[in-house]
PADOBA-32042 format. One line per 8 residues: number of its first residue (from 1); their letters; for each residue z, x, y of C-alpha. Coordinates in Angstrom, 3 decimals. Layout:
N
NUM = A = Z,X,Y  ...
***
This chain:
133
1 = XXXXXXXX = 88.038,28.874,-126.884  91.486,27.782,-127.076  93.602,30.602,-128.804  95.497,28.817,-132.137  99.137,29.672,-132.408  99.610,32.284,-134.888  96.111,33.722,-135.300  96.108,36.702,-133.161
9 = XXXXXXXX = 92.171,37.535,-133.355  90.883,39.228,-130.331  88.264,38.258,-128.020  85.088,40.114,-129.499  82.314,38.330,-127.111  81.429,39.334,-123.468  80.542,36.691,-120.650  77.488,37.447,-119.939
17 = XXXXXXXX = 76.838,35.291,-116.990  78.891,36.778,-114.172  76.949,39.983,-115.031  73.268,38.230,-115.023  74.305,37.191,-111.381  75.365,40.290,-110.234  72.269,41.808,-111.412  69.816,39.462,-109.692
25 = XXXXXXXX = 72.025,39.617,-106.687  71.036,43.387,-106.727  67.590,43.204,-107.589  66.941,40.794,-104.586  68.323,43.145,-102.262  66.132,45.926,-103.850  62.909,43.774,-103.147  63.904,42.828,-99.949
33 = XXXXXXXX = 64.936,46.224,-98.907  62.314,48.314,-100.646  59.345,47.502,-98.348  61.044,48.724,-95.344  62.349,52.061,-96.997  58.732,52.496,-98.286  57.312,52.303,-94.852  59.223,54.525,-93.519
41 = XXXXXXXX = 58.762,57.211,-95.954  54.981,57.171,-95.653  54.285,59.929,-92.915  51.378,59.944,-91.422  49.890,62.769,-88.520  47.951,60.147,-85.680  45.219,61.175,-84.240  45.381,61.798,-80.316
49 = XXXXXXXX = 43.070,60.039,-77.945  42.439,61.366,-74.440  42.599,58.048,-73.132  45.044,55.845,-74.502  47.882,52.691,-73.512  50.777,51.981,-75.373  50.787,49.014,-73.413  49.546,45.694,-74.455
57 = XXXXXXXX = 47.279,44.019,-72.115  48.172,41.662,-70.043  48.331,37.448,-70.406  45.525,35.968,-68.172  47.671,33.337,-66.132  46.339,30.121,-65.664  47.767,27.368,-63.694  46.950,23.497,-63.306
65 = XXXXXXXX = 48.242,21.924,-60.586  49.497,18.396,-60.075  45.794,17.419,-58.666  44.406,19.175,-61.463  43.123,22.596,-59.871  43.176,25.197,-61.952  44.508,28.640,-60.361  44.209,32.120,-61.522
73 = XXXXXXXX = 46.635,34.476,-59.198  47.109,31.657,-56.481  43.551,31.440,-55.888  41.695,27.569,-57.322  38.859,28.343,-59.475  35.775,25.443,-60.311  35.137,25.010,-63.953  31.676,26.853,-64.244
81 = XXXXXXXX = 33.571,29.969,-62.425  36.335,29.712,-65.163  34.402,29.397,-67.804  32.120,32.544,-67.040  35.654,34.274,-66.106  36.986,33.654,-69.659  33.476,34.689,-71.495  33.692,38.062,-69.480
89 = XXXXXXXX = 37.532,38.484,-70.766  36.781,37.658,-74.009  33.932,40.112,-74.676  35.867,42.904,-72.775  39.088,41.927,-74.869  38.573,39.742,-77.847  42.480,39.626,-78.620  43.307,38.810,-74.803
97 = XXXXXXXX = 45.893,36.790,-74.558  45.524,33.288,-72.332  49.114,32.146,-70.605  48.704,27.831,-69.303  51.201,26.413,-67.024  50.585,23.067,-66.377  52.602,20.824,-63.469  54.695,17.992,-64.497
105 = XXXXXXXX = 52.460,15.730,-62.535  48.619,17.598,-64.083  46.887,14.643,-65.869  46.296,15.288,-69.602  42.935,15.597,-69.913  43.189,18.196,-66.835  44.853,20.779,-69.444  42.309,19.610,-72.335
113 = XXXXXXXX = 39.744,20.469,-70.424  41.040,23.970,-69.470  42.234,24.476,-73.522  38.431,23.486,-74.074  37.240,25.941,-71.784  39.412,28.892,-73.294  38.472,28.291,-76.739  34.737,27.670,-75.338
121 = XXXXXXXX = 34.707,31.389,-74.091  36.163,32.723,-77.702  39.746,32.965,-76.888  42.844,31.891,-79.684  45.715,33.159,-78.540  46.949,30.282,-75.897  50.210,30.077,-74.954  51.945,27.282,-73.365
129 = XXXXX = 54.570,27.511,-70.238  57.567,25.446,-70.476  61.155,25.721,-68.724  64.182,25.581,-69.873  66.554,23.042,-69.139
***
């Protein structure tokens, strides 16, 4: 509103707008922040266990070479000896963790059929090696 020369009313209205922002601004950060402060303010006594790891386990290492062996610690292993490898680790660890490195030079269907024989045996969690340029 443009003020009129000679009528001196004042401004009676407030812009609202500015303070709607500021307030959603503020209740974002409270949401965002609020599960983290909850979480920590939940104490809980753990129970002890005589025989316990904080570690995770370890990645089972897999390798296929450029002539398609597959190696597990620098030793090949034949795909019926793999696959009854993986079954074991997946019943003694269902969440075990399966690491693949394949060689530039490994054929395709070489790492399919090593994929195939980790999800055959029960496994999900597959990760795949790469390097960095």
């Amino acid at each position: 509103m443009a003020a009129v020369p000679g009528n001196e009313a004042s401004i009676t209205g407030i812009n609202v707008t500015p303070l709607v922002d500021i307030l959603l601004v503020v209740l974002i950060i409270f949401m965002t922040t609020a599960p983290l402060i909850h979480r920590r303010a939940i104490k809980v006594a753990l129970p002890q266990a005589a025989h316990s790891s904080r570690e995770a386990p370890q990645a089972i290492n897999l390798v296929v070479d450029a002539a398609g062996d597959v190696l597990y610690h620098g030793r090949r292993i034949g795909p019926a000896a793999l696959s009854s490898f993986l079954s074991i680790q997946a019943k003694n660890a269902p969440g075990q963790r399966v690491s693949l490195s394949a060689d530039k030079g490994a054929r395709y269907g070489d790492v399919i059929r090593v994929l195939d024989a980790i999800r055959g045996a029960g496994l999900s969690r597959v990760g795949l090696e790469v390097s960095s340029p």
